[in-house]
N, CA, C and O atoms as a DFTB+ gen file, in Angstrom:
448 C
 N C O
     1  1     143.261       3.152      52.804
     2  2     143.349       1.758      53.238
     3  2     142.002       1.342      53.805
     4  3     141.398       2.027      54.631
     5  1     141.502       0.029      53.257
     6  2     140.410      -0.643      53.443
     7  2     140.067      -1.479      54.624
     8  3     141.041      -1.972      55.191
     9  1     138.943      -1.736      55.099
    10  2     138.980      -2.277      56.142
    11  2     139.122      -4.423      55.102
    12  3     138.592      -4.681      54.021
    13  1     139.900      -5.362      55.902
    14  2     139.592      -6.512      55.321
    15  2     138.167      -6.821      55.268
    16  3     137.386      -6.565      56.184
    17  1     137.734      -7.599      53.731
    18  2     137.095      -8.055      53.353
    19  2     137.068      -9.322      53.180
    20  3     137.957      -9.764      52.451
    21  1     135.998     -10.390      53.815
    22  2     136.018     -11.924      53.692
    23  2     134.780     -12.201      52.578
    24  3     133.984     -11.404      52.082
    25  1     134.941     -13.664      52.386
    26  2     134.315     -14.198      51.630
    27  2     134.136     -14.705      52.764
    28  3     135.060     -14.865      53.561
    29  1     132.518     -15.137      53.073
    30  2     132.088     -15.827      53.986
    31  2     131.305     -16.665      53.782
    32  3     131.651     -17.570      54.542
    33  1     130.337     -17.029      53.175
    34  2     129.164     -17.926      52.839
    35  2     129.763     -18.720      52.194
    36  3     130.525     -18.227      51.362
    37  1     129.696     -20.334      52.277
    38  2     130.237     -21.631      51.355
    39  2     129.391     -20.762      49.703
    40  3     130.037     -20.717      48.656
    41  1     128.214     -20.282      49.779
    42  2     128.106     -20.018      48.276
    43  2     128.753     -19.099      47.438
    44  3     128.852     -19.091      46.211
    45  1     129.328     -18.054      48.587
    46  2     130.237     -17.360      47.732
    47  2     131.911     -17.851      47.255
    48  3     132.804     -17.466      46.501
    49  1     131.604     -19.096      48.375
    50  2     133.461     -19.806      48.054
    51  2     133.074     -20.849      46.441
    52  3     133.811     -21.450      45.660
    53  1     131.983     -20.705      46.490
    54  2     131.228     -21.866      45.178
    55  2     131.356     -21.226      44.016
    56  3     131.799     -21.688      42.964
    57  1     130.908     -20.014      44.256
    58  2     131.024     -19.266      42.720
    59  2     132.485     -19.097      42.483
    60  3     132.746     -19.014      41.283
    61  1     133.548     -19.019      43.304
    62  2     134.804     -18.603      42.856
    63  2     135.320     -19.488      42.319
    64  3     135.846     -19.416      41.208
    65  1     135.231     -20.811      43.263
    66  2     135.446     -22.354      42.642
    67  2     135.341     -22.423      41.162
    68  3     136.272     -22.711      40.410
    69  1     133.635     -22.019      40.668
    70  2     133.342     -22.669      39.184
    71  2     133.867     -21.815      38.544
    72  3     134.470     -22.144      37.523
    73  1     133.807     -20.542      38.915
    74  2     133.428     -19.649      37.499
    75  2     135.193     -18.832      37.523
    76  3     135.731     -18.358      36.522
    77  1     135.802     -18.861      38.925
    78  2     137.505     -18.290      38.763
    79  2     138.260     -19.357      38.278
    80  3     138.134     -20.574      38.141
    81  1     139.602     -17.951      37.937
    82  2     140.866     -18.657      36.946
    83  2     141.652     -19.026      38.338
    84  3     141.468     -18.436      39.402
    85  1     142.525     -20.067      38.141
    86  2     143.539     -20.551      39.592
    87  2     144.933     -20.525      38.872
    88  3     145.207     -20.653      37.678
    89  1     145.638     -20.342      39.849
    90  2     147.148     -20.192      39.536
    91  2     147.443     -21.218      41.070
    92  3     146.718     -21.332      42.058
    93  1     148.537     -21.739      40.829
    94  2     149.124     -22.140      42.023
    95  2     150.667     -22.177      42.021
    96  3     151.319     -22.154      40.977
    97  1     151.382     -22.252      43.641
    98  2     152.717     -22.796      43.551
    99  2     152.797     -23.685      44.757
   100  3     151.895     -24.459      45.077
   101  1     153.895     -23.538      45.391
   102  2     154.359     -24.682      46.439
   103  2     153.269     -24.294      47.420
   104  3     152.441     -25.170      47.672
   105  1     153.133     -23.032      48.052
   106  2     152.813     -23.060      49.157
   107  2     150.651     -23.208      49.090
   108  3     149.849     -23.757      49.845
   109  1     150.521     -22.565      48.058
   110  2     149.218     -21.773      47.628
   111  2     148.527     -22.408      46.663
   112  3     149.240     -22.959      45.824
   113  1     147.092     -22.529      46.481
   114  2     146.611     -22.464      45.188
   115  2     145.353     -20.917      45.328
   116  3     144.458     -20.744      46.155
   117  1     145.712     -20.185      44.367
   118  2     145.063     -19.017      44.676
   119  2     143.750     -18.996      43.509
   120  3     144.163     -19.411      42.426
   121  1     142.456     -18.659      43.482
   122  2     141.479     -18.456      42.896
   123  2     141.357     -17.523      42.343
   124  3     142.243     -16.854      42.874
   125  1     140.645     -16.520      41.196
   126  2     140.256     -14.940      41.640
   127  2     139.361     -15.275      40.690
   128  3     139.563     -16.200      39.903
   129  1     138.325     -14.565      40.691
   130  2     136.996     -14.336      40.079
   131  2     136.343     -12.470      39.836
   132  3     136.199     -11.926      40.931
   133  1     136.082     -11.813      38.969
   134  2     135.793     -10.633      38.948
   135  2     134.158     -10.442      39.700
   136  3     133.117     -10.971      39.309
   137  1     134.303      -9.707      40.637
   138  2     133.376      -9.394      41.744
   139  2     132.398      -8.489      41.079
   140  3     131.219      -8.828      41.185
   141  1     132.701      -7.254      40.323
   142  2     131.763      -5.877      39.781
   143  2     131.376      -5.616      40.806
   144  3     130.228      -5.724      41.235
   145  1     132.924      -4.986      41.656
   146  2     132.404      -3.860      42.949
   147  2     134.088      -3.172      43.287
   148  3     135.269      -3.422      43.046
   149  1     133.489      -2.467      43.785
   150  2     135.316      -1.504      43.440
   151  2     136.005      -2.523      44.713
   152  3     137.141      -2.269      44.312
   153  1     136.184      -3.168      45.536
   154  2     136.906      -3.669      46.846
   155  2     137.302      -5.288      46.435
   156  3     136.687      -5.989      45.632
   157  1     138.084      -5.534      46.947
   158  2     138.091      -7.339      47.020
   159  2     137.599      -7.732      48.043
   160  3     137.559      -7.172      49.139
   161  1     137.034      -9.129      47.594
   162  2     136.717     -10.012      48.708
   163  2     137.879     -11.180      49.010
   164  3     138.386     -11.599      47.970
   165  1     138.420     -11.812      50.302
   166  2     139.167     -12.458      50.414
   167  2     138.890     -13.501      51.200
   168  3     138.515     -13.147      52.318
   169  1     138.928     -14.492      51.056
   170  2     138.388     -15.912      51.414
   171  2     139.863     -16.880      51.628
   172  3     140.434     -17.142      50.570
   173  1     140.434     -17.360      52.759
   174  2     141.337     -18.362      53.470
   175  2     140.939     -19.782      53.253
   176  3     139.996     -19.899      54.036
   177  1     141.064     -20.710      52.773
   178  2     140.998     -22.063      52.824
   179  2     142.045     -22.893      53.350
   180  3     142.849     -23.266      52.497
   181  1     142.352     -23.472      55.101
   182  2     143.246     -24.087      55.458
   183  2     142.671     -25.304      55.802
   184  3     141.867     -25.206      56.729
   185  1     142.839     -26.507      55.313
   186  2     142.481     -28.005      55.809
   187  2     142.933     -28.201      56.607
   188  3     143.922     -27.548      56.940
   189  1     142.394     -29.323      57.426
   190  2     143.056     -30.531      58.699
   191  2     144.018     -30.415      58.135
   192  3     144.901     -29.701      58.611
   193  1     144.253     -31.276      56.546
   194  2     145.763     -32.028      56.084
   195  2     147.019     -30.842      56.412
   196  3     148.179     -30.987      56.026
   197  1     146.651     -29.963      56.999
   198  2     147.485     -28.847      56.544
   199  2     148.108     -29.077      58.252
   200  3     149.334     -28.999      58.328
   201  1     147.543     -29.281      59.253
   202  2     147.959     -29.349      60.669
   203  2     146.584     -29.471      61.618
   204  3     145.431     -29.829      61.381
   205  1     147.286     -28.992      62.815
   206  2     145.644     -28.728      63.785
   207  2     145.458     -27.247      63.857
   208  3     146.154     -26.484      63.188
   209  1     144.658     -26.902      64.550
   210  2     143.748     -26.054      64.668
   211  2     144.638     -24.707      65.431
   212  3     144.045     -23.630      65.480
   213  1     145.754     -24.778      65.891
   214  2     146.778     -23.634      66.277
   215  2     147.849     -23.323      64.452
   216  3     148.080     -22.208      63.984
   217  1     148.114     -24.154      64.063
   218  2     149.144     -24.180      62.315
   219  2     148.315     -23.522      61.958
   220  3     148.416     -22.315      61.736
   221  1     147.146     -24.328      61.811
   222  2     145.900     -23.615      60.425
   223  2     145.590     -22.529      61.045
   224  3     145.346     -21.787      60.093
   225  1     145.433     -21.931      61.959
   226  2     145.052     -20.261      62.386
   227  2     146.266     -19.602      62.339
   228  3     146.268     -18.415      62.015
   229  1     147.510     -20.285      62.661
   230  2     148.582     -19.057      62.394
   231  2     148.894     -18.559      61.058
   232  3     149.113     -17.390      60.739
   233  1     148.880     -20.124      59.946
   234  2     149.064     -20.002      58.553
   235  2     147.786     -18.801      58.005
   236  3     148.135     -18.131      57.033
   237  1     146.655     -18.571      58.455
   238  2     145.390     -17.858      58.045
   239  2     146.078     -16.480      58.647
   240  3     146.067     -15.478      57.933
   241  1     146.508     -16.444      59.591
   242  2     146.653     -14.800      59.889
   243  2     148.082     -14.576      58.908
   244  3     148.434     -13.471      58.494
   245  1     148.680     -15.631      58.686
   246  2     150.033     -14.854      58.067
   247  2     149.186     -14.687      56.406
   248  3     149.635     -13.704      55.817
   249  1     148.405     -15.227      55.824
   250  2     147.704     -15.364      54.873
   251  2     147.298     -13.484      54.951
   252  3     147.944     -12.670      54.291
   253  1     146.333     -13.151      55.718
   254  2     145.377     -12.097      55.893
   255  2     146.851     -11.171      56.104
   256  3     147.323     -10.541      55.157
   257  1     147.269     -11.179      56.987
   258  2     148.956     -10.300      57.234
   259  2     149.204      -9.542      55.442
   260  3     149.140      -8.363      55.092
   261  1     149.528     -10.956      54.524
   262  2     150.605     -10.852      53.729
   263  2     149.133      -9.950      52.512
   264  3     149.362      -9.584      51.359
   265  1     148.243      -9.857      52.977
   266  2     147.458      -9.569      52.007
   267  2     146.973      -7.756      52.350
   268  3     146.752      -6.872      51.522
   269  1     146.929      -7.681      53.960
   270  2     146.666      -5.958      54.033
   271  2     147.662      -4.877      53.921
   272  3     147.499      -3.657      53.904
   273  1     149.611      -6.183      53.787
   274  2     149.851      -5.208      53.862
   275  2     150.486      -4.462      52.415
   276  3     151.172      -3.459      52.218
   277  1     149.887      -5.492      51.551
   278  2     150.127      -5.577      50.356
   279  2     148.962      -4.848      49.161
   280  3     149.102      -4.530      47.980
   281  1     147.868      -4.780      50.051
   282  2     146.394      -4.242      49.600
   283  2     146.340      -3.098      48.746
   284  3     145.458      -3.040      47.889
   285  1     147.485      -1.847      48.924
   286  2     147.233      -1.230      48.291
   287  2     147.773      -1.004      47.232
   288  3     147.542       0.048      46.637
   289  1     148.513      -1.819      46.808
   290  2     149.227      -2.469      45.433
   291  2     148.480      -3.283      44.331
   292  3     149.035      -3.462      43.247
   293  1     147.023      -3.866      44.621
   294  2     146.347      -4.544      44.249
   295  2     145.365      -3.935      43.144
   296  3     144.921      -2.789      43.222
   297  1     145.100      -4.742      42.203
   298  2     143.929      -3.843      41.045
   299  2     142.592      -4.274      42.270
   300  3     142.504      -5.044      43.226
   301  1     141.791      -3.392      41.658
   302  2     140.500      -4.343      42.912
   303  2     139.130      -4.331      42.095
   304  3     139.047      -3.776      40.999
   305  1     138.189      -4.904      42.634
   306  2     136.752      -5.442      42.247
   307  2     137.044      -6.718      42.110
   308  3     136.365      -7.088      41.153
   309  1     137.994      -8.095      42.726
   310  2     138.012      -9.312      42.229
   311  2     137.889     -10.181      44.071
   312  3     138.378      -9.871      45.158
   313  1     137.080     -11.214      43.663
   314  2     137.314     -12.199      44.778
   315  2     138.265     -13.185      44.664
   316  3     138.408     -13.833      43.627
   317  1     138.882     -13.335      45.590
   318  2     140.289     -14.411      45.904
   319  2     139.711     -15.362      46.828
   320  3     138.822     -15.178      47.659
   321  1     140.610     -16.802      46.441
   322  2     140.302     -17.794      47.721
   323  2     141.902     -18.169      47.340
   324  3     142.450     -18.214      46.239
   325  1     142.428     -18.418      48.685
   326  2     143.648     -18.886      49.187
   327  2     143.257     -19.912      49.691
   328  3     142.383     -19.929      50.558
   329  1     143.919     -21.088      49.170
   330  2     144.049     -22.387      49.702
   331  2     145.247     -22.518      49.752
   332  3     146.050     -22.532      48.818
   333  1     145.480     -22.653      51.205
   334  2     146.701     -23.327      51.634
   335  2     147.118     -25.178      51.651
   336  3     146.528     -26.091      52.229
   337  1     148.221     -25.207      50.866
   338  2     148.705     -26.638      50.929
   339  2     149.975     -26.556      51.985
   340  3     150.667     -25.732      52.583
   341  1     149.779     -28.194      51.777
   342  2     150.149     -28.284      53.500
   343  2     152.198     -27.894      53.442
   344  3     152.794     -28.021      54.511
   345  1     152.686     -27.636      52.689
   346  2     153.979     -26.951      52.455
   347  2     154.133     -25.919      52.962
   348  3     155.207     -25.494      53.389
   349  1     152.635     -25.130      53.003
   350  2     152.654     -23.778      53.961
   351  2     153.233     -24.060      55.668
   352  3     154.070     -23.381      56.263
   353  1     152.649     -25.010      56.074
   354  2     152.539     -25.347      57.393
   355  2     154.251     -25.263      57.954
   356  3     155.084     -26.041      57.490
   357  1     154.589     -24.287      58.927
   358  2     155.508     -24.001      59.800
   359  2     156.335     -23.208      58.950
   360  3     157.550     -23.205      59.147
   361  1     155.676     -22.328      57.748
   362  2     156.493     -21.293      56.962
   363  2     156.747     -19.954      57.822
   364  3     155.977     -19.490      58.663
   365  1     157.807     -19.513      57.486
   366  2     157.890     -18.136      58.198
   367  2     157.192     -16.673      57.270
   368  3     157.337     -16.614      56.049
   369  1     156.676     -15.903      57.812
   370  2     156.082     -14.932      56.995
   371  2     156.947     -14.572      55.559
   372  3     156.374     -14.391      54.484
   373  1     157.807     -14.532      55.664
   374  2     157.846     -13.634      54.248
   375  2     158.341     -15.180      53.437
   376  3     158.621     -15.034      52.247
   377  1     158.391     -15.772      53.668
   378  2     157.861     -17.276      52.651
   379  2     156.263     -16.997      51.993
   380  3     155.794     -16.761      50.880
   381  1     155.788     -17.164      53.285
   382  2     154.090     -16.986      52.790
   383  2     153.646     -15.821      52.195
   384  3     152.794     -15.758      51.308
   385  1     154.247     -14.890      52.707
   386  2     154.258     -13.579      51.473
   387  2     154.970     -13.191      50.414
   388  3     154.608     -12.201      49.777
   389  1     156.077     -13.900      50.064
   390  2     156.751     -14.566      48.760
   391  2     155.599     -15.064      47.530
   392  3     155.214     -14.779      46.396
   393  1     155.336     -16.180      48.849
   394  2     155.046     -17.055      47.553
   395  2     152.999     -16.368      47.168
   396  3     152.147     -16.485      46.287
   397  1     153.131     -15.855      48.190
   398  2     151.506     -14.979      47.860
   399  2     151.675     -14.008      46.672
   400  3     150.879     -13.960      45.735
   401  1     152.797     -13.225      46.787
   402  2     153.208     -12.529      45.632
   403  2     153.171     -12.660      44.506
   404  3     152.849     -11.837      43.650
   405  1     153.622     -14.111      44.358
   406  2     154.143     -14.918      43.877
   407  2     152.927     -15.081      42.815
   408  3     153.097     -14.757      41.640
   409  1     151.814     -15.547      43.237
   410  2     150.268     -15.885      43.116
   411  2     149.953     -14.579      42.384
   412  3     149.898     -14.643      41.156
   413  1     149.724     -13.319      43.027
   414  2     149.340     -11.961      42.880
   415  2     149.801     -11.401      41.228
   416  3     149.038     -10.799      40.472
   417  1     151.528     -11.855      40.861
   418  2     152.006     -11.549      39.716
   419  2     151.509     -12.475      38.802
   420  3     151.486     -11.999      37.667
   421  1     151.107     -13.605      38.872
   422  2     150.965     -14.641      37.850
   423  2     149.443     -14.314      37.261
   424  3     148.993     -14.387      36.118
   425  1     148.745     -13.858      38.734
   426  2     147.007     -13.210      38.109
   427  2     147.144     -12.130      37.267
   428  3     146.160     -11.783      36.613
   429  1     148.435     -11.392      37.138
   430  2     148.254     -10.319      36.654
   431  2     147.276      -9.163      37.579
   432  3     146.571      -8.264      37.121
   433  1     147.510      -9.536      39.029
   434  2     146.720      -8.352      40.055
   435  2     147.039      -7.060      40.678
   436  3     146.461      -6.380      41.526
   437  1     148.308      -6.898      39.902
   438  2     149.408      -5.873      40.957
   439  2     149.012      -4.310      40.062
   440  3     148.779      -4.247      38.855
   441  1     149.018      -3.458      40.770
   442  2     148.868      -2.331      39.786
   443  2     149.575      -1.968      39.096
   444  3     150.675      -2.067      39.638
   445  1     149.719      -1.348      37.624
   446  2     150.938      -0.653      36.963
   447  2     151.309       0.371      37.073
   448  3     152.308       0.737      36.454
């Protein structure tokens, strides 16, 4: 088990933007882009529209939650951006890790 990995620099949220495939559902629109490095990088996107500044940090940790503890199920070398829509806002965890799943199977990211 890995320590979490962020996407941090707006230029690395840029390249995922242009050059990744997106899947979305109710809660999520999820990004992934192939990194060429054995680990993922993981990048949170929560807007204002989504709430204030206590929603959008709880929705980000249940985000990061639903993702380490799921990590080692994951193919890896790819960067993700999670954008949360505002449907997320006052979800209970295993909603948000539902519908993250949810995201994870549609990329085709889960190991076989």
């Amino acid at each position: 088990m890995s320590e979490f990995k962020s996407l941090r620099k707006n230029w690395e949220f840029q390249a995922v933007y242009r050059n990744g495939r997106s899947k979305a559902n109710r809660c999520f629109v999820m990004i992934i882009k192939k990194n060429d490095t054995s680990s993922n990088r993981v990048g949170i996107s929560v807007s204002k529209k989504v709430g204030n500044s206590v929603v959008r940090h709880r929705t980000t940790r249940l985000i990061r939650e639903s993702y380490r503890l799921n990590q080692d199920n994951l193919k890896t070398g790819y960067d993700m951006v999670v954008i949360a829509r505002q449907t997320a806002k006052g979800q209970n965890y295993h909603t948000i890790e539902s519908a993250f799943l949810h995201l994870i199977d549609l990329h085709h990211l889960k190991k076989s």
